[in-house]
N, C-alpha and C positions, 0 to 999 in steps of 0.2 A: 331312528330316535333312540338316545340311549335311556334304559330302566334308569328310575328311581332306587337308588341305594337305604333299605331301611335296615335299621340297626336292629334286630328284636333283642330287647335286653330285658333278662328273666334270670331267677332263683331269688338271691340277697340274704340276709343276714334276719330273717322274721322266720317266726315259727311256721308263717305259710309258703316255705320254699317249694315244697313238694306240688301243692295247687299254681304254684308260680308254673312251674315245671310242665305243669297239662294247662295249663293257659296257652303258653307258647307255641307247645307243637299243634293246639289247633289254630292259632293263628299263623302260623308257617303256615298253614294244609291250607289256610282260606287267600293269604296272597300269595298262594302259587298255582294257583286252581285257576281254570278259565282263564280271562279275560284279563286276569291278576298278573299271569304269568309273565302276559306280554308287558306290562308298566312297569312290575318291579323285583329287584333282585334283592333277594331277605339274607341280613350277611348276622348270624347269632350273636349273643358277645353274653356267657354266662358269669355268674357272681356265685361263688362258692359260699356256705355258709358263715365259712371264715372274713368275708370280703374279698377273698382277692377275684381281678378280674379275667377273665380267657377270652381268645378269641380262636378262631383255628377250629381244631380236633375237635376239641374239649366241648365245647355246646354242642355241637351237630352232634356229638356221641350221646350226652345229657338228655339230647331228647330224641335220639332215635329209642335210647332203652325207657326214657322217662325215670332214671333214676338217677338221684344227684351224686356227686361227686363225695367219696370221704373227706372229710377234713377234717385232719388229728391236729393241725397245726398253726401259730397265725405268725404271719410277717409281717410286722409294723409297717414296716418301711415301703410294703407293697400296697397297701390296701388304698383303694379308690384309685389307680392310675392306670389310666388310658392302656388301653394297648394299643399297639401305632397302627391296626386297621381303624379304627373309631375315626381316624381324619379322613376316611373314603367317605363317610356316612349323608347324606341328605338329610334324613329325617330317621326319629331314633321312636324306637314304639315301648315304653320301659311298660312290662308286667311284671312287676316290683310289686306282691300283696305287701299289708301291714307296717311294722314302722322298720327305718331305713329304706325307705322306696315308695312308698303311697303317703308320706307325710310332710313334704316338700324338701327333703334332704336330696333326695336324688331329681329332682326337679330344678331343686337352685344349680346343682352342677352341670347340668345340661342347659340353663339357662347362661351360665358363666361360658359354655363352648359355645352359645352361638348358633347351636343347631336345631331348628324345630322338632318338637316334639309332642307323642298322639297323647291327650288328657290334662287334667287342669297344671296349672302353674305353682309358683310357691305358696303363695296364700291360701287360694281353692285347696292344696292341697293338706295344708296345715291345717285349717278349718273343719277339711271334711274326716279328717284323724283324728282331734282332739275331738270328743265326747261333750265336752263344758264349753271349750269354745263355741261349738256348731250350737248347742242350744240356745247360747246368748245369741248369735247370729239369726238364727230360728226365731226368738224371741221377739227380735228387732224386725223382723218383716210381718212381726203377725199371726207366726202360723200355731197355732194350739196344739202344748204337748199336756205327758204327762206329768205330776208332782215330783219334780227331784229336789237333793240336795247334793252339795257338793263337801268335799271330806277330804282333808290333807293326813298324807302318812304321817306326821308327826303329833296331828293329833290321834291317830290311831293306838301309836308306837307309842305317846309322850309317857304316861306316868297311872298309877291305878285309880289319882283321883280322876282325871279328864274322861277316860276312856267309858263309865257309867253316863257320866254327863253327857256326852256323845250321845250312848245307845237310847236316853230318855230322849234326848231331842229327835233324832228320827222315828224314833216309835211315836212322838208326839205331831209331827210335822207330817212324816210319810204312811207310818204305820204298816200291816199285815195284808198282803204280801208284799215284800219289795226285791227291786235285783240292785246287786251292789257292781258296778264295772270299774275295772282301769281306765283311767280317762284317754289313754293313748295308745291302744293294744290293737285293736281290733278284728274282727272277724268271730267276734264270740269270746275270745281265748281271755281265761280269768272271769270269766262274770259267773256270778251265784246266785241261787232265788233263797231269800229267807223270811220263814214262817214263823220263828221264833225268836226269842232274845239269843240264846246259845247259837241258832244257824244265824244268825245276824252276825255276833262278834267272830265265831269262825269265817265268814265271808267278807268281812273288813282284813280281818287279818290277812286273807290269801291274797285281795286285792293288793291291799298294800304291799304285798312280795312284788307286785310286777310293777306298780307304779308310785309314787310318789303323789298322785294327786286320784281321786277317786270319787266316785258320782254314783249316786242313790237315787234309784228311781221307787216312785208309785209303781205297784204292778196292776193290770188291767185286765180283764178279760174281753177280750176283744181277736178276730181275726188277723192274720198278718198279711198284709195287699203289698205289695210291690209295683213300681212304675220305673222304666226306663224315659233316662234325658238325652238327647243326641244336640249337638251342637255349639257351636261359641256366644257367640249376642243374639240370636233370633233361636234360641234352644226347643226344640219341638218336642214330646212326650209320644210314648207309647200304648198300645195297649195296656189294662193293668189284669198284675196275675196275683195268685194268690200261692201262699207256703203252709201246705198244710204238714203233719208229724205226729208224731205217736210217743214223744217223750214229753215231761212236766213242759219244760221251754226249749226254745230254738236255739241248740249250746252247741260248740262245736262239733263236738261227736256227731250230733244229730245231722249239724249242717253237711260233715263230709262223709258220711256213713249210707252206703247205697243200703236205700229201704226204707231207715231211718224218716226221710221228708220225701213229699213230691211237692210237685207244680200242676198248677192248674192256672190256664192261658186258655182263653179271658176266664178271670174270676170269677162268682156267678154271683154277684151283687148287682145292684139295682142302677140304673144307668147314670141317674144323677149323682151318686155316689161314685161312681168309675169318672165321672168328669172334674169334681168335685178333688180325686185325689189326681188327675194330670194337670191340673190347673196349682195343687200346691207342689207337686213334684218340681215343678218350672221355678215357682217360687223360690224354694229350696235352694234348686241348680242357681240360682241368680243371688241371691244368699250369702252364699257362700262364696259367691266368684269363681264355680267351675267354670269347667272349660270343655270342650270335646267329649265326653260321656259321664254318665253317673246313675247311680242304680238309687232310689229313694223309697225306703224302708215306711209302713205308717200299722197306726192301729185302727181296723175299724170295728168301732163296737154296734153292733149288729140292734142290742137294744135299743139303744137312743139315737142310732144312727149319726154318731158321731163320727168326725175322721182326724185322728192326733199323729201328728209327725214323728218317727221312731228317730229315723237318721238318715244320710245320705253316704254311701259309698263312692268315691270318687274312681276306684278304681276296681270293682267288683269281678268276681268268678269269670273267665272267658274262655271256659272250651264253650265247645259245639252245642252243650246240653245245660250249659251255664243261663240262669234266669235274665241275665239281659239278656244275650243274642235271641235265647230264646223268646222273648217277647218284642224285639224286633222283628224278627222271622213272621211271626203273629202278626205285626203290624205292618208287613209286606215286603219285610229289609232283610234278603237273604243273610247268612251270613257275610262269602265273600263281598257282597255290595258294600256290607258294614263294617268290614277291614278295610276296604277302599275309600271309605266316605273319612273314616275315623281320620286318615292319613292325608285325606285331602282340606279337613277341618284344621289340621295342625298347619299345614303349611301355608293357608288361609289365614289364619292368627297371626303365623310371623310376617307375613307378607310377600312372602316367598312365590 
C-alpha cells in the first residue's frame, strides 16, 4: 500500500516565521515516528520570508538547522508559485502562523488546487484572524466577552480635532485598564495595555502602524484558561489548561520567551468551571466555522466566577511542548496520534 503524500508547508511572509519553523520539524518528527512512518511520506515545501516558494534542499535544510533562510530580496513574478513537486501531494498540512497563512489567504489557494488540507477553510480561517470579526461571530452565538470597541486608523491618523474625541470616548465607554490590538496581526504582535490617557494615544498610534483597523478592549482581571478543539462537524474539546507569567500581560515576548510563561494541564479550577469553558470552546470552534483544530483563549475571573471568551486561534503553536498538543496529550492523544487524526479529519472534509 503506497504512503500518503503530505505536503508540510511552513515559514511565510508573518512575523511568526521562526515559530513556523519549530512547528514543523516537530510535526515532521510526529508523522514519521511509529506507526506514522508506515502511512505517510512528509514531502516539505518552505516559504521564505520574501514569499518565494522551495521545495527540494531548501526546507529539509530550514529545518534540520531550524533557521530560516536570508532573504535580501523579493521576485514579483515568483511569489506564490507552485513548485512542480506540490502536484505529488495528497494532502498539504500548511503551519503558516499569523497573516499570509492562518488568515484564509493560503487556504483559499489550496482550496483552488483541489487538494485537502489539515485546519479550517477560508472563512474559519478569516474569522479566527480578524479580532472584530470573531467577536461579532462570538457575539452572535452567545458567548460573553469583554467591553470593546473598535477604531479605524483614519480616525486615529485623521486630524487634532477627532483624535481627543476619540480618547474621551473610550475612556468613557471602556475606561482604565485597556489593551489596544491590530485587528489582524496576531499572536500578541502590536497589542499595548494602557493606564493612562498618554499610554492610550501611544498605543493607538503603534497599532495603527500595523493595521488599519483596531480594537479596544476592557481589561480584566482574571486567569487565562485555554481549551483545545479537535475536529470538523462533531468537534470534541479537551482538557483545560491554564497560562500563567510573570510579565504585566501575555505579549509576545512573554509568549515566546522560555521562562517568561508556563503551563499548567489540567488547570486547577473548579470542575463546573472546566466544563463550562469546553462547552464554549465548541461553541466558539462552530462560531466561527473552523475546521480540524483550534486553540480557544478565555478569561476566568476567579471572583465572580465568570467565564468571557478572549479568542480562538485557528492555527496555534505545534511543537511538542506547544499548549495544544500539550493538552491533548493530557487528554490521552499522544502527539503522533494527533498528527494522524489531524490528517485524517482533513481528508474526511474533502471526502477523500
Amino acid at each position: 500500500m503506497s504512503k500518503t503524500r503530505v505536503g508540510l508547508l511552513f515559514g511565510g511572509r508573518s512575523g511568526e516565521h521562526e515559530v513556523s519553523i519549530n512547528s514543523a520539524r516537530s510535526i515532521r518528527q510526529g508523522l514519521t515516528s511509529g506507526e506514522n512512518s508506515d502511512k505517510y511520506e512528509v514531502i516539505p515545501f518552505y516559504i521564505e520570508k520574501n514569499g518565494l516558494w522551495h521545495a527540494g534542499d531548501v526546507p529539509r535544510q530550514v529545518l534540520e538547522t531550524g533557521r530560516p533562510l536570508p532573504s535580501d530580496t523579493e521576485t514579483k513574478a515568483d511569489l506564490w508559485r507552485f513548485p512542480a513537486e506540490s502536484a505529488e501531494i495528497d494532502v498539504w498540512f500548511p503551519v503558516l502562523h499569523g497573516p499570509n497563512g492562518e488568515d484564509g489567504t493560503v487556504q483559499g489557494l489550496l482550496t483552488l488546487a483541489r487538494v485537502p488540507f489539515v485546519g479550517s477553510g477560508v472563512l474559519g480561517s478569516a474569522l479566527g484572524m480578524d479580532k472584530i470579526a470573531m467577536k461579532i461571530a462570538f457575539a452572535g452565538a452567545g458567548l460573553p466577552q469583554v467591553k470593546y470597541k473598535t477604531v479605524t486608523r483614519a480616525e486615529i491618523w485623521s486630524n487634532a480635532c477627532v483624535f481627543p474625541k476619540l480618547c474621551d470616548e473610550i475612556e468613557s465607554e471602556i475606561g482604565y485598564p485597556c489593551f489596544i490590538k491590530p485587528a489582524n496581526l496576531g499572536s500578541s504582535v502590536g497589542i499595548s495595555k494602557a493606564r493612562t490617557r498618554g499610554e492610550l494615544e501611544s498605543a493607538l498610534d503603534s497599532a495603527a502602524s500595523f493595521d488599519r483597523r483596531i480594537i479596544v478592549e476592557a481589561g480584566v482581571t482574571a486567569r487565562e484558561i485555554e481549551c483545545a478543539v479537535l475536529g470538523n462537524d462533531d468537534p470534541k474539546a479537551s482538557v483545560v489548561g491554564e497560562i500563567t507569567f510573570n510579565s504585566d500581560f501575555y505579549d509576545y515576548e512573554t509568549k515566546y520567551t522560555d521562562g517568561r510563561s508556563a503551563m499548567v494541564i489540567p488547570a486547577a479550577i473548579p470542575d463546573e468551571i472546566a466544563e463550562k469553558v469546553r462547552e464554549m470552546a465548541v461553541l466558539a470552534f462552530r462560531a466561527v466555522d473552523a475546521a480540524g483544530l483550534s486553540r480557544v483563549d478565555f478569561f476566568y475571573v476567579e471572583k465572580t466566577g465568570e467565564v468571557l471568551i478572549n479568542e480562538i486561534n485557528t492555527l496555534p503553536g505545534f511543537t511538542a511542548f506547544s499548549m495544544y498538543p500539550q493538552l491533548w496529550k493530557a487528554t490521552g492523544l499522544p502527539f503522533p496520534e494527533l498528527v494522524d487524526r489531524l490528517i485524517q479529519l482533513a481528508l474526511e472534509r474533502s471526502g477523500s
